[in-house]
mmCIF file of the N, C-alpha and C atoms, coordinates in Angstrom:
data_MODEL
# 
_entry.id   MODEL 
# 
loop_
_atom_site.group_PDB 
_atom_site.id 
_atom_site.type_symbol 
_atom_site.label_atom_id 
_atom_site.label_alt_id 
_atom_site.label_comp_id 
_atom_site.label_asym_id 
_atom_site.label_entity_id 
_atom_site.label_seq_id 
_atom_site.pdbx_PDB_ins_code 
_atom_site.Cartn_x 
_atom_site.Cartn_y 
_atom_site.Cartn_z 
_atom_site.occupancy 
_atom_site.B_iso_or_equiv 
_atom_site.pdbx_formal_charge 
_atom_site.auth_seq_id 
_atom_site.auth_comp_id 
_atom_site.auth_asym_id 
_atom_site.auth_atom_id 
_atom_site.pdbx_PDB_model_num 
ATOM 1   N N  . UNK A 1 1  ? 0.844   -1.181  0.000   1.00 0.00 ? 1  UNK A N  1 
ATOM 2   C CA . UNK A 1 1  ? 0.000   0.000   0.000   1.00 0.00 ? 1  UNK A CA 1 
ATOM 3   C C  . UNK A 1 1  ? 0.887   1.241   0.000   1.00 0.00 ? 1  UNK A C  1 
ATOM 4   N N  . UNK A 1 2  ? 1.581   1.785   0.987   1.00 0.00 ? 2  UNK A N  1 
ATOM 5   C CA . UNK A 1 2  ? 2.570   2.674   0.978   1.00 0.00 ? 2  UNK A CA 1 
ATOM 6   C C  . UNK A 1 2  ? 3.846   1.812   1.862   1.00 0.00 ? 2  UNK A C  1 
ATOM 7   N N  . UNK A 1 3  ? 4.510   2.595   2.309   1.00 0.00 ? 3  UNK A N  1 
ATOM 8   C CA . UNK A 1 3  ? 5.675   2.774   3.525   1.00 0.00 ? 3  UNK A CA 1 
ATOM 9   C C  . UNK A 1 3  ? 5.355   3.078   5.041   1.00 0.00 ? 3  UNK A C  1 
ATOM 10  N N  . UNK A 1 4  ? 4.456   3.670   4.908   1.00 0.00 ? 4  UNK A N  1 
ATOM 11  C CA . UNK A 1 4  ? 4.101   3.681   6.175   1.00 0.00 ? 4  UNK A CA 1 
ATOM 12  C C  . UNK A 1 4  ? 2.955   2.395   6.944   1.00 0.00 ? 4  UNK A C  1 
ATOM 13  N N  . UNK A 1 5  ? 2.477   1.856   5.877   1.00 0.00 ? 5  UNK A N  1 
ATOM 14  C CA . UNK A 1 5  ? 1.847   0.576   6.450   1.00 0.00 ? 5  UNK A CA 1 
ATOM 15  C C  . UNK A 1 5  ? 1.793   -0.196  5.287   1.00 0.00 ? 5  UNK A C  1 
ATOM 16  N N  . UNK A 1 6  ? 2.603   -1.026  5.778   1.00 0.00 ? 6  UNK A N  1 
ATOM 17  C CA . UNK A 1 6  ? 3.028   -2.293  5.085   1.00 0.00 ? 6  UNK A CA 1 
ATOM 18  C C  . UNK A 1 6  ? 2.467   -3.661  5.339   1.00 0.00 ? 6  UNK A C  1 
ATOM 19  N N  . UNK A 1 7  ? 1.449   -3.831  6.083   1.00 0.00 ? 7  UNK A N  1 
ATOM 20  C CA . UNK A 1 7  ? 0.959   -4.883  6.899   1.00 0.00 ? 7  UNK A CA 1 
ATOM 21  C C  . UNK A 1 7  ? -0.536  -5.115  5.297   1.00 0.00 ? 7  UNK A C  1 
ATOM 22  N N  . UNK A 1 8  ? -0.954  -6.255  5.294   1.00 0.00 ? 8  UNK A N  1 
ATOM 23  C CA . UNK A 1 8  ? -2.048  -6.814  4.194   1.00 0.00 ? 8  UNK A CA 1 
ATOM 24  C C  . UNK A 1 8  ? -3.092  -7.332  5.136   1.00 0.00 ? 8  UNK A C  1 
ATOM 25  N N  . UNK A 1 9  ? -4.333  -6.066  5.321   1.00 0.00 ? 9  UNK A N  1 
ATOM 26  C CA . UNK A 1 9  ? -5.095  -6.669  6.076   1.00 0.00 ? 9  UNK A CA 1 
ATOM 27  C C  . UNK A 1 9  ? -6.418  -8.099  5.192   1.00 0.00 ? 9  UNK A C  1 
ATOM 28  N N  . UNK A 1 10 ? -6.740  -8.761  5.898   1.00 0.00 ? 10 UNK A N  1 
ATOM 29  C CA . UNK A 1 10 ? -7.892  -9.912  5.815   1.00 0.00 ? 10 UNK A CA 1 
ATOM 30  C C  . UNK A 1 10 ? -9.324  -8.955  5.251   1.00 0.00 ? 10 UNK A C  1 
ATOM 31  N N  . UNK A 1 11 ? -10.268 -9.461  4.444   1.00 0.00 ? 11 UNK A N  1 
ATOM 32  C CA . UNK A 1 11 ? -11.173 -8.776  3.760   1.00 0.00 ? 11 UNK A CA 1 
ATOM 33  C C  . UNK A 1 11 ? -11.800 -8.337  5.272   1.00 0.00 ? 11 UNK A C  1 
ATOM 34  N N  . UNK A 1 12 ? -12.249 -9.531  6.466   1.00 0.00 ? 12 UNK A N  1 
ATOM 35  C CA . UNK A 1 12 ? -12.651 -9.285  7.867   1.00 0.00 ? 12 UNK A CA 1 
ATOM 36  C C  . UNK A 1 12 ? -11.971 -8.174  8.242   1.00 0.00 ? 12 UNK A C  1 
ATOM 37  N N  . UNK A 1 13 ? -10.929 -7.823  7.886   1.00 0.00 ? 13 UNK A N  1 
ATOM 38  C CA . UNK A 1 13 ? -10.192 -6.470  9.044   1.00 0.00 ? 13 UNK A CA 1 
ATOM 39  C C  . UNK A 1 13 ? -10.688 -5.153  8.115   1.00 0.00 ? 13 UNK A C  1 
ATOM 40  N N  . UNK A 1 14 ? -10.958 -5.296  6.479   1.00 0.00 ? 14 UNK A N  1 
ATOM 41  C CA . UNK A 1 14 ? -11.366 -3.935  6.084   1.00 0.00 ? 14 UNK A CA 1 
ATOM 42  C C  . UNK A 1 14 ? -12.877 -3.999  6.647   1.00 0.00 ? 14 UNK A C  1 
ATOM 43  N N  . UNK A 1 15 ? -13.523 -4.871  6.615   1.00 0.00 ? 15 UNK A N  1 
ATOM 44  C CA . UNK A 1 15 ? -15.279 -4.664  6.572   1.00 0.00 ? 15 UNK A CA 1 
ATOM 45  C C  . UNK A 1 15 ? -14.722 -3.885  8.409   1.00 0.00 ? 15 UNK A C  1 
ATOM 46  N N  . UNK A 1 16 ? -14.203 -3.969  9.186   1.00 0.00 ? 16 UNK A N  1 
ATOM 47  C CA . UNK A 1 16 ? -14.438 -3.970  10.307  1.00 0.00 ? 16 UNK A CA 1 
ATOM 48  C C  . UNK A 1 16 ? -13.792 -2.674  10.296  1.00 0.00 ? 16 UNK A C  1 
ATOM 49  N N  . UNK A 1 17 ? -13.055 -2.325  9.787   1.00 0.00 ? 17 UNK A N  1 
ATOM 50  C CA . UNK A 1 17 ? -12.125 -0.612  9.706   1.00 0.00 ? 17 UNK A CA 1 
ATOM 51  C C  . UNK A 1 17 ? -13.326 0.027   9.252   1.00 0.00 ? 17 UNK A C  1 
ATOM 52  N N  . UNK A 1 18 ? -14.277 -0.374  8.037   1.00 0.00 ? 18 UNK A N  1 
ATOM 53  C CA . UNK A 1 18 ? -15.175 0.593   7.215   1.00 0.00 ? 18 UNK A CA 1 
ATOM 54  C C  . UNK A 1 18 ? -16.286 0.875   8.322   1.00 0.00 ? 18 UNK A C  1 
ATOM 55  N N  . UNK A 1 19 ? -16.918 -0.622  9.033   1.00 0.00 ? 19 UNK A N  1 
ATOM 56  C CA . UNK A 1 19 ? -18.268 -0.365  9.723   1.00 0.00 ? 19 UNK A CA 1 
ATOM 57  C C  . UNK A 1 19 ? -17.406 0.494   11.307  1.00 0.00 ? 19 UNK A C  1 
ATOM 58  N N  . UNK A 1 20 ? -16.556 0.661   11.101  1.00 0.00 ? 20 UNK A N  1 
ATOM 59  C CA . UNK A 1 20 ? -16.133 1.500   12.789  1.00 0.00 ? 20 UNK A CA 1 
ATOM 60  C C  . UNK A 1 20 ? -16.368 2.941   12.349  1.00 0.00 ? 20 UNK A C  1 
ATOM 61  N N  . UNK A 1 21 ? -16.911 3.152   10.831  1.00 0.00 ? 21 UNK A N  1 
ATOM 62  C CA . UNK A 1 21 ? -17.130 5.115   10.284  1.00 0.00 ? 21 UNK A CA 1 
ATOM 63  C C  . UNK A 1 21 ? -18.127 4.663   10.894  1.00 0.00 ? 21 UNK A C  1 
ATOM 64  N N  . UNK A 1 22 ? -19.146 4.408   11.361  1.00 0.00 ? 22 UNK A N  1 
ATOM 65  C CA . UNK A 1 22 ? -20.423 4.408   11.625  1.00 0.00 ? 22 UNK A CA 1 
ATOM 66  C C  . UNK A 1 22 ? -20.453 4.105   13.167  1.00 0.00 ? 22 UNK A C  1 
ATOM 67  N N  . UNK A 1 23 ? -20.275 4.950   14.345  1.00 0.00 ? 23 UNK A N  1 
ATOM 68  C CA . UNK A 1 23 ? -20.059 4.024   15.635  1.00 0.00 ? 23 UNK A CA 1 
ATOM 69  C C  . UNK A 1 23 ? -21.491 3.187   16.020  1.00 0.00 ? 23 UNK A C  1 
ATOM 70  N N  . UNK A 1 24 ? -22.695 3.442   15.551  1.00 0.00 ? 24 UNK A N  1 
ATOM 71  C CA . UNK A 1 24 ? -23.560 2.860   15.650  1.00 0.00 ? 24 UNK A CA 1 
ATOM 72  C C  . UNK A 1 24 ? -23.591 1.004   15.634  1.00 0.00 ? 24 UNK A C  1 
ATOM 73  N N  . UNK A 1 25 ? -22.703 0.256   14.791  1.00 0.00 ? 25 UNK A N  1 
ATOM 74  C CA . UNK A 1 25 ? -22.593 -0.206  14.295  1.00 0.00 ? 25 UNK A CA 1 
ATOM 75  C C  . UNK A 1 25 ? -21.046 -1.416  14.931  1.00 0.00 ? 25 UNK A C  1 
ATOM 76  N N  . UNK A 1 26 ? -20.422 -0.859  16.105  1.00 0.00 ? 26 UNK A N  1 
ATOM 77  C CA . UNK A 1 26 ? -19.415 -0.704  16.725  1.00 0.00 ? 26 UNK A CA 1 
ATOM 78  C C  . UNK A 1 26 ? -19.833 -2.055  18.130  1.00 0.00 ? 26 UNK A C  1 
ATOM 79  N N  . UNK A 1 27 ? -20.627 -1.900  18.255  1.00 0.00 ? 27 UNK A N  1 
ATOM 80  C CA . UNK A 1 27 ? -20.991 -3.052  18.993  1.00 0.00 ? 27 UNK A CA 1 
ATOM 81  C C  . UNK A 1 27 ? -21.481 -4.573  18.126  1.00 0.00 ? 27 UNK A C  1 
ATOM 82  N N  . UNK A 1 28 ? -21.658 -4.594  16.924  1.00 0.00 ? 28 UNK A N  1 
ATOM 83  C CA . UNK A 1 28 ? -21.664 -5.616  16.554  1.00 0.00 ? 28 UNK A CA 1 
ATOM 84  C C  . UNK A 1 28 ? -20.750 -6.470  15.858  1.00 0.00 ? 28 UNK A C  1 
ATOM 85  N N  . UNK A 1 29 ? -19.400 -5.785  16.401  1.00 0.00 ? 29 UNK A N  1 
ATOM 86  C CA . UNK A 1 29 ? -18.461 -6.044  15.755  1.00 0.00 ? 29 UNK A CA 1 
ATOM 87  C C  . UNK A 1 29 ? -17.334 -7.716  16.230  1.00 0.00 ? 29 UNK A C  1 
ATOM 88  N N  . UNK A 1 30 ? -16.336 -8.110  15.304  1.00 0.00 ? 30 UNK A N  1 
ATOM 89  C CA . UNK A 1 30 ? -15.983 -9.704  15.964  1.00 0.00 ? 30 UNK A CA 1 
ATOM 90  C C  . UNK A 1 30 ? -14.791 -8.751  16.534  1.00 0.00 ? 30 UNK A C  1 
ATOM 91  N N  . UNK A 1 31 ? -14.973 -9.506  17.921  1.00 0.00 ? 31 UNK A N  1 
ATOM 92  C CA . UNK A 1 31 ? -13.684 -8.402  18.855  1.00 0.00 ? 31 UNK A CA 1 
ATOM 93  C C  . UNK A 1 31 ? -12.294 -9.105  18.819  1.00 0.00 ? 31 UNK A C  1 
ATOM 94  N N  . UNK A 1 32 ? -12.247 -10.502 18.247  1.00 0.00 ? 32 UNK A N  1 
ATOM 95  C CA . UNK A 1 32 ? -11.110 -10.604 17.604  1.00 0.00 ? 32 UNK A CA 1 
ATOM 96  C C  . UNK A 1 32 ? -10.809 -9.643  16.563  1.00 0.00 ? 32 UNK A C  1 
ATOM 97  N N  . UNK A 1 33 ? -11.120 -9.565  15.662  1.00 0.00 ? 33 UNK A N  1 
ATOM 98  C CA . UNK A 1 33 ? -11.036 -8.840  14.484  1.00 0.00 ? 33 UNK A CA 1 
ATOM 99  C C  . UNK A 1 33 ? -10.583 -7.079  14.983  1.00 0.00 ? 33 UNK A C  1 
ATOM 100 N N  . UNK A 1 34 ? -11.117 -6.717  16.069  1.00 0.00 ? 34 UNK A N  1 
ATOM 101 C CA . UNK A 1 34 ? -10.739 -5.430  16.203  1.00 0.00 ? 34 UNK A CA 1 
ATOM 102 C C  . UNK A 1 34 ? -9.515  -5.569  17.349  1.00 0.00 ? 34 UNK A C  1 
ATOM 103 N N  . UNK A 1 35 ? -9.730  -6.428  18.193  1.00 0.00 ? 35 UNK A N  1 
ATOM 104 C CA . UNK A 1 35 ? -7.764  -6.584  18.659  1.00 0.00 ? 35 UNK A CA 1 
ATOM 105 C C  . UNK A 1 35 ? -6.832  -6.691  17.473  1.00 0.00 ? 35 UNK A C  1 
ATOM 106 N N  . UNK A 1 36 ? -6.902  -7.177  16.707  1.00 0.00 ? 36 UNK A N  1 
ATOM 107 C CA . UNK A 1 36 ? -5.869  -7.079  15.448  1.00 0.00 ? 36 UNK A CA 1 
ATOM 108 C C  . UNK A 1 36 ? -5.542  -5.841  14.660  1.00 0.00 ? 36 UNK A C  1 
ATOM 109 N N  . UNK A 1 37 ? -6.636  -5.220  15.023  1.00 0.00 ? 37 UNK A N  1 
ATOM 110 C CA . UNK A 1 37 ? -6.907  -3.896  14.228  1.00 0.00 ? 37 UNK A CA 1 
ATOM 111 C C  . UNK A 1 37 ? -5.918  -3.006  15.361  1.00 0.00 ? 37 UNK A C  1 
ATOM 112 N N  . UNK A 1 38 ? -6.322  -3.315  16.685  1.00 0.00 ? 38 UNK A N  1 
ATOM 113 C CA . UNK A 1 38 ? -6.026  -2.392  17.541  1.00 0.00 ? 38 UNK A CA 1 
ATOM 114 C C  . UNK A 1 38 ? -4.795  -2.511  17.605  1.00 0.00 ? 38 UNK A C  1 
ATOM 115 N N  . UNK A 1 39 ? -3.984  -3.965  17.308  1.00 0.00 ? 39 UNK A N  1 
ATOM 116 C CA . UNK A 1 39 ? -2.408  -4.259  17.590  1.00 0.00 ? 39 UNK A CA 1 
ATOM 117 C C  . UNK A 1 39 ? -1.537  -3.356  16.525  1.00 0.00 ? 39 UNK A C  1 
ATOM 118 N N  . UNK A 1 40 ? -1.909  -3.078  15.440  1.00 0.00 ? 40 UNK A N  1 
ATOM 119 C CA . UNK A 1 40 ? -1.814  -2.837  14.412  1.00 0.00 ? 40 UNK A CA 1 
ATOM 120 C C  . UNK A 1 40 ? -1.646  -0.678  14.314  1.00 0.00 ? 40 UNK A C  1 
ATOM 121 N N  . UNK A 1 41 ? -2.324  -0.855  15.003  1.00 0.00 ? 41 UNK A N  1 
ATOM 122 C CA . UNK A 1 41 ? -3.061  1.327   15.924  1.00 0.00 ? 41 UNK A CA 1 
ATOM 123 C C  . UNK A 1 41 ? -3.550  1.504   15.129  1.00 0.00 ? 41 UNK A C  1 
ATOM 124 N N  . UNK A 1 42 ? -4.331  0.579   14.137  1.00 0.00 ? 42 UNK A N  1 
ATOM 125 C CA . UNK A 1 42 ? -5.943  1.383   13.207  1.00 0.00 ? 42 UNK A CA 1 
ATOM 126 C C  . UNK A 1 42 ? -6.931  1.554   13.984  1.00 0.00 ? 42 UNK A C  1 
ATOM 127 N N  . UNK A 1 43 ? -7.263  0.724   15.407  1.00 0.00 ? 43 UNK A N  1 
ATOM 128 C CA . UNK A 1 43 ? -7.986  0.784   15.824  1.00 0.00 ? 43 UNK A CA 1 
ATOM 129 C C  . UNK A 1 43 ? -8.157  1.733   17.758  1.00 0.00 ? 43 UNK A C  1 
ATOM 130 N N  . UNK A 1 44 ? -8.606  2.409   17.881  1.00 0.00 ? 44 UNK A N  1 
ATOM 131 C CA . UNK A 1 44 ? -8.520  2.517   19.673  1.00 0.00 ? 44 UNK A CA 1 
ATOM 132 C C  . UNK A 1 44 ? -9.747  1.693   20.658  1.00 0.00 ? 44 UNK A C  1 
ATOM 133 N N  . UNK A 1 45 ? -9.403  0.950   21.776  1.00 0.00 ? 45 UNK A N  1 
ATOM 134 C CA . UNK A 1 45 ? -10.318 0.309   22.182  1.00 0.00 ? 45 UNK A CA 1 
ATOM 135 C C  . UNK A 1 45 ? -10.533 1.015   23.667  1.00 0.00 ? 45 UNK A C  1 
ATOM 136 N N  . UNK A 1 46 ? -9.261  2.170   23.753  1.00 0.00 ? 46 UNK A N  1 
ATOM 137 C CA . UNK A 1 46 ? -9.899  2.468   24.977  1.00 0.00 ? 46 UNK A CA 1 
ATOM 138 C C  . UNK A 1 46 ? -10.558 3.160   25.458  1.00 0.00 ? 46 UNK A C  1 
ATOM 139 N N  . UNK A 1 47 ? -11.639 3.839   24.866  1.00 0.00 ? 47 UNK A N  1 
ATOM 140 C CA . UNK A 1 47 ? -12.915 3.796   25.323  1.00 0.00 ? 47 UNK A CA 1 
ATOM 141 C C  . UNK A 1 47 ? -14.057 2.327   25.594  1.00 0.00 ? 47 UNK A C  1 
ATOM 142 N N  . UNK A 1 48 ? -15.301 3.119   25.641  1.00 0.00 ? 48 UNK A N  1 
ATOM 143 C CA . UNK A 1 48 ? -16.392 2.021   25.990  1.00 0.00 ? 48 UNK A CA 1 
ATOM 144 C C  . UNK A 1 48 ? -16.529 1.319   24.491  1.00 0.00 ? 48 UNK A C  1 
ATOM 145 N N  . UNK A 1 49 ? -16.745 2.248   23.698  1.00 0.00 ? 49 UNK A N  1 
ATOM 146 C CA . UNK A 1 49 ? -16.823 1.393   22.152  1.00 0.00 ? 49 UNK A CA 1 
ATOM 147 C C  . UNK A 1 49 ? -15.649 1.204   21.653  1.00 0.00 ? 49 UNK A C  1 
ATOM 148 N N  . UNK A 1 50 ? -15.036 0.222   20.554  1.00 0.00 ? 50 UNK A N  1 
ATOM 149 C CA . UNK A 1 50 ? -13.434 0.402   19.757  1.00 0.00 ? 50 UNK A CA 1 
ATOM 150 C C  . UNK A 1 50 ? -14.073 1.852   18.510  1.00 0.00 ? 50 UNK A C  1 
ATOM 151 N N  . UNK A 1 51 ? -13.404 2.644   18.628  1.00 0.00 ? 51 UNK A N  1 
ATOM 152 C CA . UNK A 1 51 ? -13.000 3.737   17.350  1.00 0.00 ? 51 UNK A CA 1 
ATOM 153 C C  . UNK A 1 51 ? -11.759 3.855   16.275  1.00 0.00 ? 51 UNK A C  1 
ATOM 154 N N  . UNK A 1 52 ? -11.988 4.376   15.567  1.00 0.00 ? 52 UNK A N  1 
ATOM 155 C CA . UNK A 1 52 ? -11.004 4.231   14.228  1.00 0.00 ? 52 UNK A CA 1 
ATOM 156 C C  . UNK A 1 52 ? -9.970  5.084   14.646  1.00 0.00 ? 52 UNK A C  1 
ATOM 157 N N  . UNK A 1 53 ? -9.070  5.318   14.747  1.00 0.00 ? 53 UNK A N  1 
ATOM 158 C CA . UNK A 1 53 ? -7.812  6.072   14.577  1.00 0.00 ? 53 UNK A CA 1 
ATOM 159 C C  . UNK A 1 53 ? -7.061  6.604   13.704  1.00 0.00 ? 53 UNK A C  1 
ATOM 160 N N  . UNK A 1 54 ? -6.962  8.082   13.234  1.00 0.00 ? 54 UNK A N  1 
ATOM 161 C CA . UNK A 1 54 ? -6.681  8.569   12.028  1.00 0.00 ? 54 UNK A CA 1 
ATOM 162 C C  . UNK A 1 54 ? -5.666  7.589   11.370  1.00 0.00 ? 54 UNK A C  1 
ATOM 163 N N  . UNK A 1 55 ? -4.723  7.029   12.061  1.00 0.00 ? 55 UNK A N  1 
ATOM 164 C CA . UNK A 1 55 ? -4.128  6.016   11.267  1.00 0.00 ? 55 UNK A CA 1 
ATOM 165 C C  . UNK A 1 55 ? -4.795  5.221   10.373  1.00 0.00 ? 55 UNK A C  1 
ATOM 166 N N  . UNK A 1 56 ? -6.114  4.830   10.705  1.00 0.00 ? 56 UNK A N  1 
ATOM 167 C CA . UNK A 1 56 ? -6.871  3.877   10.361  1.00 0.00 ? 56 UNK A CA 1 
ATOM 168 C C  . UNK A 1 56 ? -7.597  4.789   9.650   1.00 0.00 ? 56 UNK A C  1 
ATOM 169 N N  . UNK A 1 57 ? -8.070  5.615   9.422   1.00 0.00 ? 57 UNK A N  1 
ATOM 170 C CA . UNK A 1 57 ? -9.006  6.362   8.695   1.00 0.00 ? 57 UNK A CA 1 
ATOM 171 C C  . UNK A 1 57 ? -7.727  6.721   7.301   1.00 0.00 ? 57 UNK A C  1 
ATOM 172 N N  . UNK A 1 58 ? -6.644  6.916   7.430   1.00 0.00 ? 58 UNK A N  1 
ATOM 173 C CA . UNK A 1 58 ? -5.682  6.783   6.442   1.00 0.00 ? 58 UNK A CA 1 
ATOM 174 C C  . UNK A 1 58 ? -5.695  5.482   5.578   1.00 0.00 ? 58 UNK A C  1 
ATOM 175 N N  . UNK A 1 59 ? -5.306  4.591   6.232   1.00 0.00 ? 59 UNK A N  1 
ATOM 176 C CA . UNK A 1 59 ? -5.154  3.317   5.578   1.00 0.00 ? 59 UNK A CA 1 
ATOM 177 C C  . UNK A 1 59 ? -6.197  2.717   4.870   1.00 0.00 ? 59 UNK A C  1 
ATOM 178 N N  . UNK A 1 60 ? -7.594  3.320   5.178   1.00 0.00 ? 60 UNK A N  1 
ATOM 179 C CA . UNK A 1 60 ? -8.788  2.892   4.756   1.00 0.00 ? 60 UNK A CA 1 
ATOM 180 C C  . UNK A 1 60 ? -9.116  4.012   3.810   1.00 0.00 ? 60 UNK A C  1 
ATOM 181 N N  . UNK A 1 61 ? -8.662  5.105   3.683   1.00 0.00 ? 61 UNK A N  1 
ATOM 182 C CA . UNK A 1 61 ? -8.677  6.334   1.901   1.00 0.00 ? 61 UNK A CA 1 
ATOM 183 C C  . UNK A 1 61 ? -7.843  5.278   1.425   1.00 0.00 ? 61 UNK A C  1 
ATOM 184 N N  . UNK A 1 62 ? -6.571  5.304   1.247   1.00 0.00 ? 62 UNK A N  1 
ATOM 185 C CA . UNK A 1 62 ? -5.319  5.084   0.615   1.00 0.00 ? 62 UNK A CA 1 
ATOM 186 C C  . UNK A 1 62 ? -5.618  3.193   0.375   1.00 0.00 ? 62 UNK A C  1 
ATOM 187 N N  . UNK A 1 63 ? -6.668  2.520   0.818   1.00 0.00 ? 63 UNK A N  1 
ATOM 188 C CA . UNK A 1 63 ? -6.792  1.471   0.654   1.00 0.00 ? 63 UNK A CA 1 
ATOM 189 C C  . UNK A 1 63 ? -7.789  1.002   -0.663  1.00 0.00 ? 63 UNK A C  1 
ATOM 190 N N  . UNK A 1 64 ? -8.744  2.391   -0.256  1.00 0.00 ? 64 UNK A N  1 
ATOM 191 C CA . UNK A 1 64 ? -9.985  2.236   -1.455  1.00 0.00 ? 64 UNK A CA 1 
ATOM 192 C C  . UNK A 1 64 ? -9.904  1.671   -2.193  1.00 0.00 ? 64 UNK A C  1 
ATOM 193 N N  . UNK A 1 65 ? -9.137  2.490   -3.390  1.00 0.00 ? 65 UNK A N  1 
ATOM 194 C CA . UNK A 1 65 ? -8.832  2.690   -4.582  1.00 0.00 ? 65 UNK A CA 1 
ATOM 195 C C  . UNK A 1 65 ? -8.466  0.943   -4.766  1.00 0.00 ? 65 UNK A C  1 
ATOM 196 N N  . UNK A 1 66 ? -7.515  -0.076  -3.969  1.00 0.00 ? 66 UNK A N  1 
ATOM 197 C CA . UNK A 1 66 ? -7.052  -1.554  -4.118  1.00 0.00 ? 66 UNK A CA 1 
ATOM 198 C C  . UNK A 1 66 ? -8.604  -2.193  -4.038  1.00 0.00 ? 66 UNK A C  1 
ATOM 199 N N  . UNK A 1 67 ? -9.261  -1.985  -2.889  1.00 0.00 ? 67 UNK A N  1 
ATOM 200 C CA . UNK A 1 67 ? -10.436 -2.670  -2.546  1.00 0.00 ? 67 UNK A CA 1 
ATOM 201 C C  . UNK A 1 67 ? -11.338 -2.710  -3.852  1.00 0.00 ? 67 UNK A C  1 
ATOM 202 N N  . UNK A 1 68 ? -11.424 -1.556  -4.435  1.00 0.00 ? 68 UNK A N  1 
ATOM 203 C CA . UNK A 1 68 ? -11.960 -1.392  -5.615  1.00 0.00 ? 68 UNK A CA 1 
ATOM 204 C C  . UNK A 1 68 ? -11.568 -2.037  -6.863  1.00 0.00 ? 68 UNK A C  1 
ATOM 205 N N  . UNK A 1 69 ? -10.427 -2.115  -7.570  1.00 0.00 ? 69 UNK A N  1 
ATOM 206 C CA . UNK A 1 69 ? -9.625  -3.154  -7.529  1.00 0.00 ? 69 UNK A CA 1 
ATOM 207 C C  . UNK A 1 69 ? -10.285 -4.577  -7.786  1.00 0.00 ? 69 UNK A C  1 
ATOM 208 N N  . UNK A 1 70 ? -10.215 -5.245  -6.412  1.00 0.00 ? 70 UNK A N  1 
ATOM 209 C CA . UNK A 1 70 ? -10.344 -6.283  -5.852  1.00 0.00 ? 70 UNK A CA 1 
ATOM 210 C C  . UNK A 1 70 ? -12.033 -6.730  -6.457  1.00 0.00 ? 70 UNK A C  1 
ATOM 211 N N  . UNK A 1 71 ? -12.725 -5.915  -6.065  1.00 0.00 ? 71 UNK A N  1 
ATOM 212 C CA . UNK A 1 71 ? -14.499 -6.048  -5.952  1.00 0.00 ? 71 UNK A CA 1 
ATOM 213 C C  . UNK A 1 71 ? -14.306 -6.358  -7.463  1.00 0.00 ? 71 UNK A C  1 
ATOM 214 N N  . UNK A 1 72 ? -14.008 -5.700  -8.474  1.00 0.00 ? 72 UNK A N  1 
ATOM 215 C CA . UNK A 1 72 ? -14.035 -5.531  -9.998  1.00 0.00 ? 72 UNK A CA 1 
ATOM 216 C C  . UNK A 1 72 ? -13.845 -7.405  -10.596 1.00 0.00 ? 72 UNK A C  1 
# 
């Protein structure tokens, strides 16, 4: 993707980066899937809900464009 994150997330770790724009949506999430996220600092868990972390709100623009890609 770039240099600054070099890691290839699982289709499970984007659906779970995309549904964390929506915190509504944040409790139905697999909390494995967001410890990985969180090991990673796309994700913050320490609050009551897990939230996205501009890191993660980066990696998920700059990811699009592949995902898109991919769907095709």
């Amino acid at each position: 993707m770039d240099t600054e994150f070099d890691c290839e997330l699982t289709p499970d770790q984007w659906e779970t980066l995309k549904a964390l724009r929506a915190p509504m949506y944040a409790r139905q999430l697999n909390r494995f899937v967001v410890e990985k996220l969180a090991a990673l600092e796309l994700v913050s868990t320490s609050g009551e809900l897990p939230a996205i972390t501009s890191r993660g709100r980066r990696v998920l623009i700059r990811g699009s464009s592949r995902l898109l890609d991919v769907a095709a």
